[in-house]
N, CA and C of each residue as an Amber inpcrd file, in Angstrom:
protein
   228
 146.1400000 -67.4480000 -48.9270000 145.2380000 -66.9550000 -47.9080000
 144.4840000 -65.7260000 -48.4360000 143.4160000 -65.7230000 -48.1090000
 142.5160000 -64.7290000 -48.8900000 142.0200000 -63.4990000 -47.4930000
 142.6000000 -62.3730000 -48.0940000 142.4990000 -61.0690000 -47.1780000
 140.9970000 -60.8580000 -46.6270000 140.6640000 -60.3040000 -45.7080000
 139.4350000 -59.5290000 -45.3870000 139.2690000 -58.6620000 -44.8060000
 138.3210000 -57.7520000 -45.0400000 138.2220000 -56.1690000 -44.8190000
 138.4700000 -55.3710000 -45.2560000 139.1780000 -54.2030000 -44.8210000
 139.0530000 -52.5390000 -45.6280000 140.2530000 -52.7550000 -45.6890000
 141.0730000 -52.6620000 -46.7130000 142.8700000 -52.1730000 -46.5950000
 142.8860000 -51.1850000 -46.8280000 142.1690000 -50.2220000 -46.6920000
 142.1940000 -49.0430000 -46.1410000 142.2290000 -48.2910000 -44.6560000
 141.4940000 -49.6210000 -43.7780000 141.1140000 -48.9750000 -41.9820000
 142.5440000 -48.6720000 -41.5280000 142.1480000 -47.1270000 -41.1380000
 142.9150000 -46.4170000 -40.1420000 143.5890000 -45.7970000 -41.0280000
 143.6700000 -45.7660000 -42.2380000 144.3060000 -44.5670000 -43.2640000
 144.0100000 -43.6850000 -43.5240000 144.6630000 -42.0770000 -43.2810000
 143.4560000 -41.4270000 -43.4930000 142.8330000 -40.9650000 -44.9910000
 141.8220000 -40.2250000 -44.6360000 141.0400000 -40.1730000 -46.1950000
 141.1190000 -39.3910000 -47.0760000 141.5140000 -40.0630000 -48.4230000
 141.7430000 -39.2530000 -49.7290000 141.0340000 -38.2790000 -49.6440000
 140.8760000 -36.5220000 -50.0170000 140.0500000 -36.3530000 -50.2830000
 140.4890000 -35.8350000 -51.9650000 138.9750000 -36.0130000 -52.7910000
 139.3250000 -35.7730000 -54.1100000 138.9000000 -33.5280000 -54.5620000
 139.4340000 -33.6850000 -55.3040000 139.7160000 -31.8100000 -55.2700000
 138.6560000 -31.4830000 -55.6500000 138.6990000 -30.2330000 -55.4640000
 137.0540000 -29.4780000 -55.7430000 136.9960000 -29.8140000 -57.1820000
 135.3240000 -29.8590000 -57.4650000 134.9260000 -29.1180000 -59.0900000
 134.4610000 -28.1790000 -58.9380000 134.2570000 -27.6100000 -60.2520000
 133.6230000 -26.6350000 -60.4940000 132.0410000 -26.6580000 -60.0390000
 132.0170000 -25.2220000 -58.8500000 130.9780000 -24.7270000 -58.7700000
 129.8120000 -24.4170000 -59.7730000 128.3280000 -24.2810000 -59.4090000
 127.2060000 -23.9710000 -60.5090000 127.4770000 -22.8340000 -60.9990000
 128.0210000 -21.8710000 -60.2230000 128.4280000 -20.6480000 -60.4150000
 129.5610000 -20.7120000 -61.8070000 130.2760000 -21.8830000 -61.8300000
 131.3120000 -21.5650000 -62.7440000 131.0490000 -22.3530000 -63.8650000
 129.7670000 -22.9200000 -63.7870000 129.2520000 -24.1360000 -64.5650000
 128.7250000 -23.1680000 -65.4950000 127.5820000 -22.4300000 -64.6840000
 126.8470000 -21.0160000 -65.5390000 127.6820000 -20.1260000 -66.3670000
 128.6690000 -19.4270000 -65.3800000 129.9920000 -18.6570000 -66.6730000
 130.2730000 -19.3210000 -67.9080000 130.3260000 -20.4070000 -67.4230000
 131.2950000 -21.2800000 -69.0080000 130.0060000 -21.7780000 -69.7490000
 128.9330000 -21.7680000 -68.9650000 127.7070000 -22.1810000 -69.7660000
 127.4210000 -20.9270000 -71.2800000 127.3900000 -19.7690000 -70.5720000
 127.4090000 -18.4650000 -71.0580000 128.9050000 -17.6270000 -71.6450000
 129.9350000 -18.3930000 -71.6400000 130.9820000 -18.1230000 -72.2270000
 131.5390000 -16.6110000 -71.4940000 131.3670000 -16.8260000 -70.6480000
 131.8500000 -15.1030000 -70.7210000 133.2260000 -15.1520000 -69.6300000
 133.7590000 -13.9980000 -69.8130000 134.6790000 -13.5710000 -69.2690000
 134.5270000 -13.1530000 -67.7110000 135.7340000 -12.8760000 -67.1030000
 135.2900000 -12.2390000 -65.9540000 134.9440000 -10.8860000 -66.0820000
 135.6210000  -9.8620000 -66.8300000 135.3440000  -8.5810000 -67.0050000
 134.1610000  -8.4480000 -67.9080000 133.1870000  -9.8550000 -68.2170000
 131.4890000  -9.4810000 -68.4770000 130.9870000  -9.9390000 -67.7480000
 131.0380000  -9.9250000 -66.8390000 129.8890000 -10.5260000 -65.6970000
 129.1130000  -9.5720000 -65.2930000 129.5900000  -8.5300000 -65.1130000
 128.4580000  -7.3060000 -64.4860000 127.8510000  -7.0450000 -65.9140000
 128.2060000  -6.4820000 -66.9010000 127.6990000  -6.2560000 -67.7710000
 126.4930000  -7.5840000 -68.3420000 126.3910000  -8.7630000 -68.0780000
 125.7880000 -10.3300000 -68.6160000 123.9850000 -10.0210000 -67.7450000
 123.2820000  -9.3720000 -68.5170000 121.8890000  -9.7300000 -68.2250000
 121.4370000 -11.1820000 -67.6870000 121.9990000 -12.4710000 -68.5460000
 121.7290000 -13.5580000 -67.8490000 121.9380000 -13.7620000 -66.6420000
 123.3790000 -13.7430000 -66.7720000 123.6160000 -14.0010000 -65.1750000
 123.5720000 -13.3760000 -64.2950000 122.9270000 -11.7070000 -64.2660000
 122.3460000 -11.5410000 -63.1300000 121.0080000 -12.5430000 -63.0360000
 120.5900000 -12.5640000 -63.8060000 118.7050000 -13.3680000 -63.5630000
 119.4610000 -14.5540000 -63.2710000 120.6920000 -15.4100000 -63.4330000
 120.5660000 -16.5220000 -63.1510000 121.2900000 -16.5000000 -61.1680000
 121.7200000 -15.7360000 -61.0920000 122.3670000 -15.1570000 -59.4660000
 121.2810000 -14.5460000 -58.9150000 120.3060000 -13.9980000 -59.1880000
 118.6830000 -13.1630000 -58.6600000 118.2530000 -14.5020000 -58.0580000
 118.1970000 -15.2210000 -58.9600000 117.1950000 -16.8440000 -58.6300000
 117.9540000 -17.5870000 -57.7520000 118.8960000 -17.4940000 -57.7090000
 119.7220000 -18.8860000 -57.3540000 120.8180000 -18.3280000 -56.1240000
 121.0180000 -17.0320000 -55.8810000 121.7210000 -16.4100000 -54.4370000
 121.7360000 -17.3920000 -53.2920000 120.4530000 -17.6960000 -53.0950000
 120.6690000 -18.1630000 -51.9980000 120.6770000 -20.2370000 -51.9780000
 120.8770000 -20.4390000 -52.9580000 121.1250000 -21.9990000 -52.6780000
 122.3640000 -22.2140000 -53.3770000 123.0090000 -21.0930000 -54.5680000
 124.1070000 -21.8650000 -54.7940000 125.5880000 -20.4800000 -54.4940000
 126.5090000 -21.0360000 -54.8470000 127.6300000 -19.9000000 -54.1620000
 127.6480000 -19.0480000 -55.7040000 127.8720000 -17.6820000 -55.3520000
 127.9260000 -16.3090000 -55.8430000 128.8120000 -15.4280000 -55.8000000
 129.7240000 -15.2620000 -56.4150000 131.2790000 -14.1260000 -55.9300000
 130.6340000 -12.7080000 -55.0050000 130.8470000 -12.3880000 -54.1860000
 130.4300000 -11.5320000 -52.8200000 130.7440000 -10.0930000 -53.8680000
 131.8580000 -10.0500000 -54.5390000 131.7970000  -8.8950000 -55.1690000
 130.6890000  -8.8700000 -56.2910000 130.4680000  -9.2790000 -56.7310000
 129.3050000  -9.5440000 -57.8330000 128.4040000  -9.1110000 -56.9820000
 127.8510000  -9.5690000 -56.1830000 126.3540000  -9.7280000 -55.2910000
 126.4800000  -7.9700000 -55.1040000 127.6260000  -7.4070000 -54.4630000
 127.5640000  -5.8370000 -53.9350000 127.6520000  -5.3630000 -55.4420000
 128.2740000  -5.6980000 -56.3830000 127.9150000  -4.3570000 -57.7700000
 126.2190000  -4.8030000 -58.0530000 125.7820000  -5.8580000 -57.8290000
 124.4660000  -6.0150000 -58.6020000 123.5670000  -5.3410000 -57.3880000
 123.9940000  -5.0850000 -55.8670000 122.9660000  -4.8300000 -55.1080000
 122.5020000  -5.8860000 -54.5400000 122.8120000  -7.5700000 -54.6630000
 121.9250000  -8.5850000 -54.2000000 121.8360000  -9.0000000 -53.1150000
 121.1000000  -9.0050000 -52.0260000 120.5230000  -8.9510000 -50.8160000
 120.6520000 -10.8710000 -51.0770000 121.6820000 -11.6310000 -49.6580000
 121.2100000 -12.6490000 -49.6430000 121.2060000 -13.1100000 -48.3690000
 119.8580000 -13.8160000 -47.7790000 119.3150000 -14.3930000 -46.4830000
 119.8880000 -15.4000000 -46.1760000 119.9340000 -14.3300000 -44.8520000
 121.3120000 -15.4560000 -44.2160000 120.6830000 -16.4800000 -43.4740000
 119.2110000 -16.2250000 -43.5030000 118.6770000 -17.6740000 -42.5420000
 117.9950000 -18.6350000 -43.2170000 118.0030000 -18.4060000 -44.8600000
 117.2710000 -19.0810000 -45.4290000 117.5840000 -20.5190000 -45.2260000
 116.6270000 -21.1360000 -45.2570000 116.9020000 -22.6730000 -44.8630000
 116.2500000 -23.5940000 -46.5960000 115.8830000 -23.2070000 -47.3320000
 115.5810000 -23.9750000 -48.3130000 114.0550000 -24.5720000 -48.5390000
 113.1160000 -24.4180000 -47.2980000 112.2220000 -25.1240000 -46.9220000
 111.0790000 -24.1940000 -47.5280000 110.1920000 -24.9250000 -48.1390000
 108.9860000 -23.8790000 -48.2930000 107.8140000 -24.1590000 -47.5090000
């Protein structure tokens, strides 16, 4: 007899674990440590640009000063 449907319905759902954030994509892009991040010219310019669409360590944002809008919606 040949099954049909989900043999899954009513199970609940896997979920699969985080990856790595852009944020942590960029660090390892740039090799650096955590104790160079404030010191990393790049990655402030790459956290200047990118604050508000991708996630940013909150302490980072207050040593660099970075102001991020909380209503930004993405839309131009």
């Amino acid at each position: 007899m040949n099954r049909r449907g989900n043999p899954n319905w009513g199970k609940p759902i896997q979920h699969l674990p985080a990856g790595p954030t852009e944020f942590d994509m960029q660090v390892r892009r740039l090799r650096l440590t955590r104790a160079q991040y404030v010191a990393s010219v790049e990655l402030r310019r790459w956290c200047e640009r990118h604050r508000n669409h991708f996630y940013v360590p909150e302490w980072l944002l207050e040593a660099w000063k970075i102001v991020v809008e909380d209503s930004f919606s993405g839309a131009a």
